[in-house]
C-alpha positions in Angstrom: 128.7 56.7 42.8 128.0 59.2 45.4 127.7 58.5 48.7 124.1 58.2 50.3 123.2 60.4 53.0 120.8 60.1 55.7 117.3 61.7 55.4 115.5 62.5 58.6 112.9 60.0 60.0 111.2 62.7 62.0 109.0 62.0 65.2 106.6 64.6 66.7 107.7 66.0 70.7 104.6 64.6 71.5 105.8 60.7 70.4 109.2 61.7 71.6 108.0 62.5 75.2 105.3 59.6 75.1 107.3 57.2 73.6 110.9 57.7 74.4 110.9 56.0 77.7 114.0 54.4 78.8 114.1 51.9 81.7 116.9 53.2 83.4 116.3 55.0 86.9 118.8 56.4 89.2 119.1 54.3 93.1 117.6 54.9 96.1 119.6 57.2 98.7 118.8 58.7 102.9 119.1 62.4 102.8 118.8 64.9 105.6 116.0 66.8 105.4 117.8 69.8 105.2 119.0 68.6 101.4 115.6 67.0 100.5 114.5 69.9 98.4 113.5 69.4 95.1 114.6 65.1 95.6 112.0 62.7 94.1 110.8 60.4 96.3 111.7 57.0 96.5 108.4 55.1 98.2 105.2 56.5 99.9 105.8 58.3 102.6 103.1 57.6 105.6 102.5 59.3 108.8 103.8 58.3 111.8 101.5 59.8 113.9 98.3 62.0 114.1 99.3 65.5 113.1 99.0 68.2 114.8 98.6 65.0 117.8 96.5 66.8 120.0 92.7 68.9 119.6 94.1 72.6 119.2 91.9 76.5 119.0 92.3 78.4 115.9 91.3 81.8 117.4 92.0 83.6 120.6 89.1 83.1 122.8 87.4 81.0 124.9 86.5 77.1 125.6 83.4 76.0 126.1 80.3 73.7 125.9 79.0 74.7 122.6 75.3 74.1 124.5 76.1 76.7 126.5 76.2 79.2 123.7 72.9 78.4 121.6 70.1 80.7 121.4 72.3 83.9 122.8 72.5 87.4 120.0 73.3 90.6 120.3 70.1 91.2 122.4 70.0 88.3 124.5 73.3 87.1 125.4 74.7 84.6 128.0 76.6 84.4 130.8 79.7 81.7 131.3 82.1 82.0 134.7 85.3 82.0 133.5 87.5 79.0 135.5 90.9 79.1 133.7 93.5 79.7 131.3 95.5 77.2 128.9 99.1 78.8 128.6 100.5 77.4 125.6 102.8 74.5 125.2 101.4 73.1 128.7 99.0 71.1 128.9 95.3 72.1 130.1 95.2 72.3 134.3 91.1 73.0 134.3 88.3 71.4 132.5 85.3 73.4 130.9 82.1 72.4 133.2 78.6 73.6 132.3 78.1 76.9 132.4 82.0 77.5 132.6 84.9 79.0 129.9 88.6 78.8 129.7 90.9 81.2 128.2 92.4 80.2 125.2 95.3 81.2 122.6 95.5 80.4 119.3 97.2 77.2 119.4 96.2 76.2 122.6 95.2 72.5 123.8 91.6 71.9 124.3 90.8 71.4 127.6 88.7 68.6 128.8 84.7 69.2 128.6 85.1 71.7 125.8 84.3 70.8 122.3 83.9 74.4 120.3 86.0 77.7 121.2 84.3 81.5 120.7 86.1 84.1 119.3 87.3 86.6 122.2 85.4 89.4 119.4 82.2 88.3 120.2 82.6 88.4 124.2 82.9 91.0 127.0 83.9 90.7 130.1 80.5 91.5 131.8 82.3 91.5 135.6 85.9 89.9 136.8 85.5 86.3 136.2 83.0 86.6 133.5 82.2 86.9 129.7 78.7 88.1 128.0 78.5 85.7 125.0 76.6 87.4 122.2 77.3 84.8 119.0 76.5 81.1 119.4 79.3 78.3 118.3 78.3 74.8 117.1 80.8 71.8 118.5 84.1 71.6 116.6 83.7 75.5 115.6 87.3 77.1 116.4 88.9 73.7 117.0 91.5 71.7 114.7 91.2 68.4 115.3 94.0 65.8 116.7 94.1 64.2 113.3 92.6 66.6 111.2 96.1 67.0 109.4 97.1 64.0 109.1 95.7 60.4 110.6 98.4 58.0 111.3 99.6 55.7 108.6 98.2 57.7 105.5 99.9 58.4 102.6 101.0 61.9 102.6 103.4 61.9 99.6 103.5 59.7 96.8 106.5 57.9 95.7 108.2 59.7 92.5 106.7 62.7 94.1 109.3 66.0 93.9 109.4 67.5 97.4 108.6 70.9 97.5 109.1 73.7 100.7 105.6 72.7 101.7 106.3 69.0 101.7 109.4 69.4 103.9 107.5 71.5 106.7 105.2 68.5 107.1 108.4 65.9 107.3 109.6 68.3 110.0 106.3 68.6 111.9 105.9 64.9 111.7 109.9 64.6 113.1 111.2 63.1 109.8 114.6 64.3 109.6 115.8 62.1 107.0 114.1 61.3 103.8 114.6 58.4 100.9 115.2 60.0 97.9 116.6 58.8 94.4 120.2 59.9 93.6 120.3 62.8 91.6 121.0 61.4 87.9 124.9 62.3 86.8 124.4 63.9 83.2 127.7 63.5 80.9 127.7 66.9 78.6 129.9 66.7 75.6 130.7 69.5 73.2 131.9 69.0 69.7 133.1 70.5 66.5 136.5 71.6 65.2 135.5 75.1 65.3 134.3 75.2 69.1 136.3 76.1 71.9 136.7 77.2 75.3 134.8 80.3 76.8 137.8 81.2 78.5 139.7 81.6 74.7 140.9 85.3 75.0 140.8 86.0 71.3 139.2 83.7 68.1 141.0 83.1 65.5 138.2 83.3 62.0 136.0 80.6 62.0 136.2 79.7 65.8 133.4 80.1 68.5 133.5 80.2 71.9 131.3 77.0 73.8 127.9 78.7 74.6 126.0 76.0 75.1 127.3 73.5 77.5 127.5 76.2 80.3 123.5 76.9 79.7 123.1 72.9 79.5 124.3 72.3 82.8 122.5 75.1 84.6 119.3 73.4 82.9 120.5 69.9 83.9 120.6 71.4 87.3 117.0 72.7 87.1 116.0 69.6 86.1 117.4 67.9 89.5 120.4 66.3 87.6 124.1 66.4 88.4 126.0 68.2 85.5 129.5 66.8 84.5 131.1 68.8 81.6 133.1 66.2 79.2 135.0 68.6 77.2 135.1 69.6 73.6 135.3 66.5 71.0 136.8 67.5 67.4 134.8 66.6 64.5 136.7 63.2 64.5 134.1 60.1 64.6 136.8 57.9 66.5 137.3 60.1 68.9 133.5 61.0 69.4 132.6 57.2 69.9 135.6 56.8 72.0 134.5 59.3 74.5 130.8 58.9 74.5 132.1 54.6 75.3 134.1 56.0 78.3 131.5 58.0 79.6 128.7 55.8 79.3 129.7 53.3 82.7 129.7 56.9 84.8 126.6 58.5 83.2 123.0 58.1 83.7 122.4 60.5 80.7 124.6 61.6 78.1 124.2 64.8 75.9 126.1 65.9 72.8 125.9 69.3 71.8 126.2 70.7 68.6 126.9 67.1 67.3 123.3 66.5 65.0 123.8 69.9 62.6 123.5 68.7 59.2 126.5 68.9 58.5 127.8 66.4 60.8 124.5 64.2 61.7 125.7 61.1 60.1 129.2 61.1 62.1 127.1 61.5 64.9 124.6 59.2 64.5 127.0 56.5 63.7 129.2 56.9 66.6 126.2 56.6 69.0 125.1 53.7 67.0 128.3 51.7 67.7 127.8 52.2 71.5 125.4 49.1 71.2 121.8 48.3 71.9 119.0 49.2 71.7 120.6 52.6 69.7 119.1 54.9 67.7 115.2 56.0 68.9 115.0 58.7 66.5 116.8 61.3 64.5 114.8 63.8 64.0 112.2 65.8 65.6 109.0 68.2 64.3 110.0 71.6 66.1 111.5 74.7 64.9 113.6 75.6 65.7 116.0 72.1 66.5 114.8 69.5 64.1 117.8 67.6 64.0 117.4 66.1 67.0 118.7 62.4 68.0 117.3 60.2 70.8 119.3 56.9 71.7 119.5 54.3 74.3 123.3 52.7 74.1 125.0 49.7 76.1 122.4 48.0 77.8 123.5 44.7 78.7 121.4 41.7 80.4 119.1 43.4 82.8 121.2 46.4 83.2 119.2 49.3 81.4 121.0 51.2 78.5 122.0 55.3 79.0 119.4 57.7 77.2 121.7 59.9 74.8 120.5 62.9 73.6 122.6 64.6 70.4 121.2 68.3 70.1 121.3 70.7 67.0 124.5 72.7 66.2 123.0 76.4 67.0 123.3 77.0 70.7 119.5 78.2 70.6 118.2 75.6 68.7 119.8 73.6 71.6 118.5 75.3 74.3 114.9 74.9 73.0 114.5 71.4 72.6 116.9 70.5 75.7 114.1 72.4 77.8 110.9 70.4 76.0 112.8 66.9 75.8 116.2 66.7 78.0 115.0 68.2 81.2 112.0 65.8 81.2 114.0 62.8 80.4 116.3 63.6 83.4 113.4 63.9 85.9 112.0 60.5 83.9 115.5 58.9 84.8 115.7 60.4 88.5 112.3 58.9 88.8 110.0 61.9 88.8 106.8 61.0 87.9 105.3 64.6 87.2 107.3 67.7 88.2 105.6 71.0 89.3 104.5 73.1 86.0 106.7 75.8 84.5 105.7 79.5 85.7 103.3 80.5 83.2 100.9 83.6 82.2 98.1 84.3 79.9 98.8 86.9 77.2 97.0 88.5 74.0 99.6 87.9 71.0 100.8 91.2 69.2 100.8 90.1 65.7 100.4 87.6 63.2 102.3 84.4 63.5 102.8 81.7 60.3 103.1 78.1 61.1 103.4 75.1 59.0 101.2 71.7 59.5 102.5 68.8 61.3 105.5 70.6 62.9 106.0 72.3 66.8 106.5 75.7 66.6 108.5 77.5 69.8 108.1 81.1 69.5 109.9 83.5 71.9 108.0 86.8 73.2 108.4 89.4 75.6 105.7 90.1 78.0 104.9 93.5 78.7 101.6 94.9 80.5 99.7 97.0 78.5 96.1 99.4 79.8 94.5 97.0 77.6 96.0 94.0 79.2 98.9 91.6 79.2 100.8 91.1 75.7 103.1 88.6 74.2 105.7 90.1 71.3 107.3 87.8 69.9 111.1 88.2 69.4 112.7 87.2 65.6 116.0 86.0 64.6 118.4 83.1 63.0 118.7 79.8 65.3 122.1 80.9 65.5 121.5 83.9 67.6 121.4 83.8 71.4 120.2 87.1 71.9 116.5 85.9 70.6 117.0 84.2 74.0 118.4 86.6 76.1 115.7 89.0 75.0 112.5 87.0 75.3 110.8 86.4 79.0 109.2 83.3 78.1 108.1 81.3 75.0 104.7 80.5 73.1 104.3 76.3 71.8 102.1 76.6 68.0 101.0 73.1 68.5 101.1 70.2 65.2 98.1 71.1 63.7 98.0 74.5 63.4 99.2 77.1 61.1 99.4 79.9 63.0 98.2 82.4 65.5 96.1 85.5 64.4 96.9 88.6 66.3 95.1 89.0 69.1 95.1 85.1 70.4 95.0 84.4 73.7 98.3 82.1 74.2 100.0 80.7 76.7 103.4 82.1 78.0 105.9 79.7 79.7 107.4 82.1 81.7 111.5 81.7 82.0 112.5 81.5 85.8 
């Protein structure tokens, strides 16, 4: 009797990305700010005190009483003695009486009395010591408040929130020099097939290929804010596959395979990961072309300690690197506890041709993006799952979603844009 084979229970990317959601998140850790970039946080983070602190001028001008201003023009302007100066970085030495003005720079502290500050464009100096004022101000006009930033004790940045350049400028001004973070998650990468070897291989023998993939997964790992550790190349040995994926699993917060679902070697696959214990197997099998034979597990959990997402991705180094980019690099935020990282780089686009899709599957499409006098356009770029140049030639990819079946010429799309 011949032996059964597996047939693929497939899952949309949508149920794999709603629905594959393991528990396990990476611990808490104190960084310096200097190293905080791109870190999830790990708790709310609150200000310690108002920010900028103190009542500060936008423009270069003057202090005043903003009563002192109302009713002047062009044709009837006002008068104000000028008392002072504020120098900046010192604290005011003159208050604004009525009638009076002090000198201000942008960034300078509001002196007592005052409560707007006029532009220095809409004054002259009528005589020494005094400014014509020909533009009225209302109070507050030309002043940041001492809180208006931030009050003390709100919430500034979520927890699971990715810090961004902006994020760590308003640590710093706030004198946060060290932040809590979640450690980065350490992502086990595995290469396998008797065929696969080295990059560094000087010359193939027939039949061999050099390892394309794992260098391109870690650099994604690494965009994704994980911590890359390459495992080697497994032969095509079910043993030895389980072996290894069982000795990497107490060091790993994620583990990938690559080129370990093709059909060809899906089963072996599948039943090493099974044996790594529970819960297993999510799904094997995903609706996107290219990389449909996709597997998503959870192995070795034990009492309350969460199990290790493994991800075992299609044979064809491009098929790899698409569905890596739409599932892995979202899981390895999900497990280093980001709750929503920034959006890809992205562009609108008018599609150059015709494009076929079949019903109840993701289609990723990669284009070239050229600008045209009639506009931006997306061309999409053909070839076997096996060749990486479809890659290395596109600038970004189209998604046809589920329920379509294709995209007439001239569709507006949009482009994720590679960085």
């Amino acid at each position: 009797m011949a032996e059964s084979r597996e047939f693929f229970t497939t899952k949309t990317v949508a149920q794999a990305l709603a629905g594959f959601r393991p528990a396990r998140r990476t611990p808490a850790q104190t960084v310096p700010l200097a190293q905080a970039l791109r870190r999830v946080t790990a708790g709310a983070i609150t200000a310690p005190h108002p920010l900028p602190g103190f009542a500060r001028s936008t423009v270069d001008g003057y202090a005043v009483r903003a009563a002192d201003t109302y009713g002047v023009s062009d044709g009837l302007p006002g008068y104000l003695d000028v008392t002072g100066a504020v120098m900046m970085g010192q604290e005011p030495t003159v208050a604004v009486r009525p009638g009076t003005a002090v000198a201000m720079p942008t960034g300078g502290v509001i002196p007592p009395g005052a409560d707007a500050v006029i532009m220095v464009e809409y004054t002259t100096q009528a005589m020494p010591g005094t400014i014509e004022v020909v533009r009225p101000v209302a109070p507050g006009e030309g002043i940041v408040r001492a809180d208006e930033d931030l009050r003390q004790g709100q919430a500034f940045l979520r927890n699971e929130t990715m810090l961004r350049p902006q994020d760590l400028a308003m640590l710093a001004a706030l004198g946060i020099t060290e932040v809590q973070v979640r450690a980065r998650p350490r992502v086990t990468i595995f290469s396998t097939g008797d065929e696969v070897v080295p990059p560094q291989t000087p010359a193939l023998a027939p039949g061999q290929v050099r390892d394309a993939t794992a260098i391109a997964l870690a650099a994604l790992v690494t965009d994704a804010g994980g911590e890359p550790a390459y495992a080697g190349i497994i032969p095509d040995d079910p043993g030895a596959l389980e072996k290894a994926l069982r000795d990497a699993l107490p060091d790993s917060d994620v583990v990938v395979v690559s080129a370990g679902s093709s059909v060809g070697t899906r089963d072996e696959t599948a039943s090493a990961v099974a044996a790594l214990g529970p819960p297993g197997i999510w799904c094997h099998g995903l609706a996107i072309k290219p990389g449909k034979p996709t597997l998503l597990a959870e192995c070795g959990a034990a009492g309350a300690e969460p199990g290790v997402p493994v991800i075992g991705l299609p044979g064809n180094p491009r098929s790899a690197l698409v569905v890596f980019r739409l599932i892995g690099m979202p899981l390895i935020r999900l497990v280093g506890g980001c709750a929503a990282a920034p959006p890809d780089p992205s562009t609108r686009a008018r599609l150059s041709r015709d494009l076929a899709s079949a019903a109840g599957r993701l289609d990723v499409v990669q284009v070239r993006v050229r600008d045209e006098a009639s506009g931006r356009v997306a061309t999409p770029v053909f070839g076997a799952s096996a060749l990486l140049s479809v890659l290395t030639d596109a600038d970004g990819y189209i998604v046809i979603p589920e329920e379509a079946t294709g995209l007439d010429a001239g569709s507006e799309v949009d482009v994720t844009l590679y960085a």
